[in-house]
One Martini backbone bead per residue (centre of mass of N, CA, C, O) as a GRO file, in nm:
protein
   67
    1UNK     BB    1   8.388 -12.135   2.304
    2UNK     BB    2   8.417 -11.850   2.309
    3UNK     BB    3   8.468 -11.536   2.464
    4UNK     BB    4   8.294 -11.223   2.480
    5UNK     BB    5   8.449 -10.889   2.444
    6UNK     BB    6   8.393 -10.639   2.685
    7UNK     BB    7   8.654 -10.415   2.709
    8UNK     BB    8   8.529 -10.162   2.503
    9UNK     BB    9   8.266 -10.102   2.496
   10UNK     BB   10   8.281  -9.826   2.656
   11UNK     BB   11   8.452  -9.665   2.492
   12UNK     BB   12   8.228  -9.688   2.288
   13UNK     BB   13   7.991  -9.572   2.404
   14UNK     BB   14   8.136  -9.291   2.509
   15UNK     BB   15   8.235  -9.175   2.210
   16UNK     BB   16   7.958  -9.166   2.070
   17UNK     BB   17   7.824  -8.976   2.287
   18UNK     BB   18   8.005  -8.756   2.220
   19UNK     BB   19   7.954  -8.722   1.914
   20UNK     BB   20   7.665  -8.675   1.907
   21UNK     BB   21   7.659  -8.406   2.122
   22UNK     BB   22   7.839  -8.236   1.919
   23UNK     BB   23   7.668  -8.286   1.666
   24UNK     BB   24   7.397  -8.135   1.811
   25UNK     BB   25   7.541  -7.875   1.871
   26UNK     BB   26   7.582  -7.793   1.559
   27UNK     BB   27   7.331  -7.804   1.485
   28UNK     BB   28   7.175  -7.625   1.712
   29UNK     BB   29   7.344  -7.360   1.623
   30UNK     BB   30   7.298  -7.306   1.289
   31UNK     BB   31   7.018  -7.291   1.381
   32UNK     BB   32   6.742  -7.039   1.299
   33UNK     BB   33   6.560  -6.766   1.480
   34UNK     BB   34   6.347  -6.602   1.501
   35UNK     BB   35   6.275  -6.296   1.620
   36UNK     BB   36   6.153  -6.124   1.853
   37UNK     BB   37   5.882  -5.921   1.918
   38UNK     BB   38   5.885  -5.621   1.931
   39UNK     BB   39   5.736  -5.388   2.095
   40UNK     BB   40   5.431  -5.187   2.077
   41UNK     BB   41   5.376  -4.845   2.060
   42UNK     BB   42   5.075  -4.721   2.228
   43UNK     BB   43   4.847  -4.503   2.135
   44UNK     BB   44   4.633  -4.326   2.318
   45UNK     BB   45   4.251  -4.271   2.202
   46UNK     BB   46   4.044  -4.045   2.246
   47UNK     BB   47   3.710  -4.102   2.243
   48UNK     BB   48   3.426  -3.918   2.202
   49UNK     BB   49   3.168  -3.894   2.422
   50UNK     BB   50   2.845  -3.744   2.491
   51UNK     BB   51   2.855  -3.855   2.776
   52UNK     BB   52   3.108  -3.670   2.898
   53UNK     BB   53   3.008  -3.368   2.844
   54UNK     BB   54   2.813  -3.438   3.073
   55UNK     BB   55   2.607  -3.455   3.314
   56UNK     BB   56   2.561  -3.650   3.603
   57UNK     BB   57   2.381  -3.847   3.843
   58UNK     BB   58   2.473  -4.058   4.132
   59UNK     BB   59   2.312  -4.247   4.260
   60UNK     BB   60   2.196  -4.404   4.553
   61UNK     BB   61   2.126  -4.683   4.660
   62UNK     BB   62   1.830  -4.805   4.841
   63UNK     BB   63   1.971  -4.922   5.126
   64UNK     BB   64   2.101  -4.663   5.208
   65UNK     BB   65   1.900  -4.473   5.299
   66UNK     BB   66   1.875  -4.672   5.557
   67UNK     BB   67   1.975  -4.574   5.881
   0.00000   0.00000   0.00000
C-alpha cells in the first residue's frame, strides 16, 4: 500500500489561504458604506414662560432657621 504524499500539502493550505485573504479584501474593499450623518447644528429658542418674568421669592427650607 503506497504511503501518502504530504510534502505539497503546506504549499497548498497556504497559497489558498493567502487566495482567500485577497478575495475577501477586494470584496470587502468594492463594498460601500452609507456615510456617517453629519452634526445637525441646534439653535436653541428661547420659550417665554409667564413666571420667568415674575419675581418670585426663594424660601429657606424649615431646618436653616434653626441655629
Amino acid at each position: 500500500m503506497p504511503q501518502l504524499d504530504t510534502s505539497t500539502w503546506f504549499i497548498t493550505i497556504v497559497s489558498s489561504m493567502i487566495t482567500l485573504f485577497i478575495l475577501f479584501q477586494l470584496k470587502i474593499s468594492m463594498q460601500t458604506f452609507p456615510t456617517p450623518p453629519s452634526p445637525k447644528i441646534l439653535t436653541m429658542q428661547k420659550t417665554k414662560n409667564p413666571w420667568e418674568s415674575k419675581w418670585t421669592k426663594i424660601y429657606l427650607p424649615l431646618s436653616s432657621l434653626q441655629q
